[in-house]
Wavefront OBJ file of the C-alpha trace (Angstrom):
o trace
v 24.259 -4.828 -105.304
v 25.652 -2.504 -102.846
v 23.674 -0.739 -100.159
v 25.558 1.553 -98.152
v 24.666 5.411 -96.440
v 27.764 6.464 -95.905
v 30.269 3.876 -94.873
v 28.101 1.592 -93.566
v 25.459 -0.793 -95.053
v 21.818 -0.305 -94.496
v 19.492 -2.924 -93.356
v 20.995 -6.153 -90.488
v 23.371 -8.333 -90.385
v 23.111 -12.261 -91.562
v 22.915 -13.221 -87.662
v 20.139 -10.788 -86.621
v 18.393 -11.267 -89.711
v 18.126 -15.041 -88.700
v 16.820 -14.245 -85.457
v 14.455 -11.808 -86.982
v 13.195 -14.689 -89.171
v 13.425 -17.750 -86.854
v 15.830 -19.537 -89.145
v 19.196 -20.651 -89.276
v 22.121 -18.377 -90.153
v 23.298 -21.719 -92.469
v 19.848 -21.678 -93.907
v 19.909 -17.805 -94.654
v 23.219 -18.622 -96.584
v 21.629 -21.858 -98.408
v 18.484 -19.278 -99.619
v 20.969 -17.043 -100.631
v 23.372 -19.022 -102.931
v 19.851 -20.632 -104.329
v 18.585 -17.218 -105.322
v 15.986 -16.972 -103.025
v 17.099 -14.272 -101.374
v 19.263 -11.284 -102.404
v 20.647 -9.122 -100.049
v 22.955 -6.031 -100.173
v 26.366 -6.690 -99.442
v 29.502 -4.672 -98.301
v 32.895 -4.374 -99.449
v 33.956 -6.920 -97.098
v 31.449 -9.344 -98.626
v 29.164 -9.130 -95.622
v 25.446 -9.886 -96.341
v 22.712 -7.389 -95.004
v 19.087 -7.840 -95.030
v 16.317 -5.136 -94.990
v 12.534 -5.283 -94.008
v 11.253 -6.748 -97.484
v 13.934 -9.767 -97.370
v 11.758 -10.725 -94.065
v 8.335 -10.779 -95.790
v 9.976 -12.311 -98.468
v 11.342 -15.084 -95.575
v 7.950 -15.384 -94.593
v 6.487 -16.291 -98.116
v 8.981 -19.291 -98.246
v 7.834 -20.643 -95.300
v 4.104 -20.405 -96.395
v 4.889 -21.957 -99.874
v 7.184 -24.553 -98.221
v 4.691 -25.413 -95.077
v 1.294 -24.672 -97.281
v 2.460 -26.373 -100.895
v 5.735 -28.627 -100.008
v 7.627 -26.451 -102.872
v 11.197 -27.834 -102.990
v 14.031 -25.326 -103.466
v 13.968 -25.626 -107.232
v 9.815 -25.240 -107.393
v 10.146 -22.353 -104.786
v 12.831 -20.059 -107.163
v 10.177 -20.722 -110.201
v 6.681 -19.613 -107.796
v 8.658 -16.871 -106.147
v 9.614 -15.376 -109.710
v 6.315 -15.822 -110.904
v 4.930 -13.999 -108.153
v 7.181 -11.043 -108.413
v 6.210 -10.886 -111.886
v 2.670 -11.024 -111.502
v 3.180 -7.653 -108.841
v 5.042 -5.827 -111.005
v 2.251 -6.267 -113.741
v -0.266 -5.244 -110.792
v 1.822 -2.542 -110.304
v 1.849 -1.255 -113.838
v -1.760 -1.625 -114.475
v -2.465 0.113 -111.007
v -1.236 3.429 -112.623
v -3.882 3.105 -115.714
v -7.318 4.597 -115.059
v -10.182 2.536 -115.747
v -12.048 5.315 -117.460
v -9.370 5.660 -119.889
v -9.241 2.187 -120.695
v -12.914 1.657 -121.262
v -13.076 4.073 -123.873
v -10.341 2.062 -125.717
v -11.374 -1.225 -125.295
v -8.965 -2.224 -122.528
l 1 2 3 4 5 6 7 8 9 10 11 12 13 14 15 16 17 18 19 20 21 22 23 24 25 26 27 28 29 30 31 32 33 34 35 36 37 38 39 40 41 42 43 44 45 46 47 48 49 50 51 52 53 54 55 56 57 58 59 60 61 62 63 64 65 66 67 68 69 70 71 72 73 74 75 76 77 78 79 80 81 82 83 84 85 86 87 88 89 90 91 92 93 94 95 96 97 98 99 100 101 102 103 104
C-alpha cells in the first residue's frame, strides 16, 4: 500500500520510527518481512510508519515481555486481536434496544 499527499509519503521514516519505538532499525525490518508490521511505502521502496504502527510496536513488546510469544505465536495473537476489534467495532454501531426486541 501506498501512502503519499502529494509527492511525498505520510507518516516517518524506518530510522525515526525506530527511535520513536526504542528498537532497532534491523528489528523494524525483521517485524516487517514477518508481517507484523505493515507500513506504507514509496515508489522508491522506502518504508514509512504512522502513529498506529507505534501502538501496534508497543503491543509486541507487551505480548513478547508479558506472554514470551515467539514471532510465529505473535502474527497468530496479533490477528486475533485485530479481529476481535473489528467485531467490537461492528457491534458498537448496533443499539441495544434494537437488539433486545429481537433476541440479540
Amino acid at each position: 500500500m501506498t501512502a503519499v499527499h502529494g509527492a511525498y509519503p505520510v507518516g516517518v521514516g524506518i530510522d525515526e520510527f525506530a527511535g520513536f519505538t526504542g528498537l532497532h532499525p534491523d528489528l523494524v525490518r525483521r517485524y516487517v518481512t514477518l508481517g507484523l508490521l505493515e507500513p506504507d511505502t514509496d515508489r522508491a521502496g522506502g518504508l514509512w510508519f504512522g502513529t498506529a504502527h507505534v501502538t501496534r510496536v508497543a503491543r509486541i513488546q507487551r505480548l513478547r515481555a508479558g506472554l514470551g510469544l515467539n514471532y510465529a505465536a505473535l502474527a497468530v495473537v496479533l490477528d486475533l486481536l485485530d479481529r476481535i476489534e473489528q467485531l467490537e467495532a461492528a457491534l458498537a454501531g448496533r443499539h441495544p434496544d434494537i437488539d433486545a426486541t429481537h433476541g440479540r
